[in-house]
Structure formats: C-alpha cells, structure tokens
N, C-alpha and C positions, 0 to 999 in steps of 0.2 A: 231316403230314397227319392229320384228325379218323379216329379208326376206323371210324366207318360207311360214311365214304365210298369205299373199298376194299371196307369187305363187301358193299355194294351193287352194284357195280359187277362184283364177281366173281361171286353171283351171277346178274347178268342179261347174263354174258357165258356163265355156264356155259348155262343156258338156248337162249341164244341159237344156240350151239354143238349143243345135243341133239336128238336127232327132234322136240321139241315143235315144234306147228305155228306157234303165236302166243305169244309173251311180253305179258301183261298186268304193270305195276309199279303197283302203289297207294302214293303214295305222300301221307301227311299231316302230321307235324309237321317244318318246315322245306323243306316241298317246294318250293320254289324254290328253295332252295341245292341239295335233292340234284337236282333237275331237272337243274339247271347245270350240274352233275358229270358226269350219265350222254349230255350231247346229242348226242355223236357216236354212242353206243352207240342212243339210242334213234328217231334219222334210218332207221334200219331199216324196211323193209315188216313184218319180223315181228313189230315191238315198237308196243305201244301203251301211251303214261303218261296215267293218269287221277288225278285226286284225292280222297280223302277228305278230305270237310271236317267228319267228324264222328270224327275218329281218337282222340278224348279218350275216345270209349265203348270202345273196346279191339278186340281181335282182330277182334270179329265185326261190325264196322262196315267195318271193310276186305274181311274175305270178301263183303259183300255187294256192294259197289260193283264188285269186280274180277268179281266174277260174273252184274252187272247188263251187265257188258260185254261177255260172249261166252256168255250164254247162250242166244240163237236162234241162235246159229250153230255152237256145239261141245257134243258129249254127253260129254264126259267135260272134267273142271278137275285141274290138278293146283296143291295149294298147295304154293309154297316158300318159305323164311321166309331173310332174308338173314344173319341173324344162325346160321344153322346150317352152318356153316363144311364139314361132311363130305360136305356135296351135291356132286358133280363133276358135270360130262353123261355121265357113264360109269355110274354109281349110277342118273340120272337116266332113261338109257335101254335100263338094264337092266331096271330096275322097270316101268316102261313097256311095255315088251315083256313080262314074264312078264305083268303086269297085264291086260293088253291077251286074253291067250291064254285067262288064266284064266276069264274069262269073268263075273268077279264086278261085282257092282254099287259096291262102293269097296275103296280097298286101301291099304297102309301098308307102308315099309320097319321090321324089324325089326332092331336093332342088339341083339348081347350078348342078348337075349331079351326085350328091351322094345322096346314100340312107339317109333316118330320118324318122320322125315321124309326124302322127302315124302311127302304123301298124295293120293291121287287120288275122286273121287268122279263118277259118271255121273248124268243130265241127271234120275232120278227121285230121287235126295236133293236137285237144287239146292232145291227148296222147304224142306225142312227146313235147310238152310244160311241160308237168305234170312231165315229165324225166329230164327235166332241170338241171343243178348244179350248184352253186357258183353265182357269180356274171355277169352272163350275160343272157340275153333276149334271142329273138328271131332269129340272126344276122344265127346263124349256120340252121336255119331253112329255109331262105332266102338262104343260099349257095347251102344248098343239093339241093332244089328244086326250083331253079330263073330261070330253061327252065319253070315253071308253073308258074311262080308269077307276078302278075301284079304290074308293076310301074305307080303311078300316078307322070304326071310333074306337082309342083305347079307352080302358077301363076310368069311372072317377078316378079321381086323385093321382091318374100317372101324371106329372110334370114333366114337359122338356127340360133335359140338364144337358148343356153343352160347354166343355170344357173348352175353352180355346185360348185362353192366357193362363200365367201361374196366379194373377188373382184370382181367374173364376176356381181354379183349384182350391186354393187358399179359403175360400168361402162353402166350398163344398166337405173338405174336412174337418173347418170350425167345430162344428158340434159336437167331435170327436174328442178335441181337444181342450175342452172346457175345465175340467178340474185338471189336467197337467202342468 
C-alpha cells in the first residue's frame, strides 16, 4: 500500500473520532485516487471532500478552499495536516478544549518548545488566511499576533512526526517491521 493513503485515512479517522464538529479533506493532487481510498470514511454526515484545483500554489491554496467551505457556518477552523503523524483525537481534543476556554483568537499545540500542529484560528483571522500565498500556512499569522495566541503544551513524550518523503515513512514503520 502507497504511504499516503494510510496517512490520510488516519488522519480523517482521528478527526472524525474528536469533538470536531465537521471534518473538511481538501484534497488535490491525485484526488481521485485518494477520494477512492477514503469513501467509506467520507459517506459520513460529518465529513465533507472538496477539491483543490489549484494545489500546485501550495499550502495556502488548500487553506483557502477548505475554509471557503465552512466559513458562514463555523467561527473557529482547526488545520490538520495528514502527513503529521502525532495528531491523535486525544491531542486533538484536548487542544480544543484548553483552546476553546482560553479565550484566545488562535492557538497552536506546542511540542518539546516549538510550535506544531494543530492549529486553530477564529472567524476574524479567516480573512487574513484567505490572503494567503504560495506555499505556507498560518506561521506569519502566529508572528504578527503571538502577544494574542494561545499555546497549548502537549503532553511528555508526544513527538512531532512529520511525514513528508517515502524515507521519513520508511523510518516511521521500521519498528513494525523488524522480525519480517
């Protein structure tokens, strides 16, 4: 089996699984194959698949699409990225909850003392999300305004795991495959 199609799948199962209300998937290069992969998962009421047909501009082409989709309806987004392997609904809805209490306008989980994922932002950054360019998230959104943003510390021992080549794969289900 191709490794994304696992990463994907896990997480918009963990999602699915978490207090969030709605799962949005953006999905654009190959999205018919990963479509195909996720359809029992995404027959769900809570899940909705839309496409990017512009996912060659990078990150911030996806935030915009997936947030054209639920922005009259939800004040706060939370992005999760599939390839960040340490997301569980446990992380998911813990963050959520501190986040939610804290009262802040966006928020980020903290691993080891650097920011990650996920990150959350409420209904008065979507516009500065929607201005996005190129290939990055929300990072410069978190600069300008980190005197307002809440950080969540996760728990000991979560580690950032981010998948982003078939080696970092290849090194993440090593241990699995040891006496095979």
């Amino acid at each position: 089996m191709e490794p994304c199609l696992p990463l994907i799948r896990r997480i918009i199962s963990e999602a699915i699984y978490s207090t969030v209300q709605h799962v949005v998937v953006v999905l654009g290069y190959e999205a018919q194959r990963l479509k195909d992969s996720i359809s029992d998962l995404v027959q769900l009421t809570k899940v909705s698949v839309v496409l990017n047909r512009e996912y060659e501009k990078g990150l911030s082409s996806s935030i915009k699409v997936g947030l054209e989709h639920v922005s009259k309806e939800y004040d706060h987004v939370l992005i999760l990225l599939a390839d960040m392997v340490h997301i569980d609904r446990t992380l998911i809805d813990s963050f959520l909850q501190a986040y939610l209490e804290s009262g802040a306008p966006l928020g980020a989980v903290m691993i080891e003392g650097k920011r990650s994922h996920p990150v959350i932002f409420s209904r008065e950054f979507f516009r500065e999300l929607i201005s996005l360019k190129g290939d990055v998230g929300g990072r410069e959104l978190f600069r300008k305004h980190h005197a307002t943003a809440f950080f969540w510390h996760a728990p000991p021992g979560v580690k950032e795991l981010d998948i982003d080549t078939p080696e970092d794969y290849a090194q993440l289900i090593k241990p699995f495959h040891k006496n095979s």
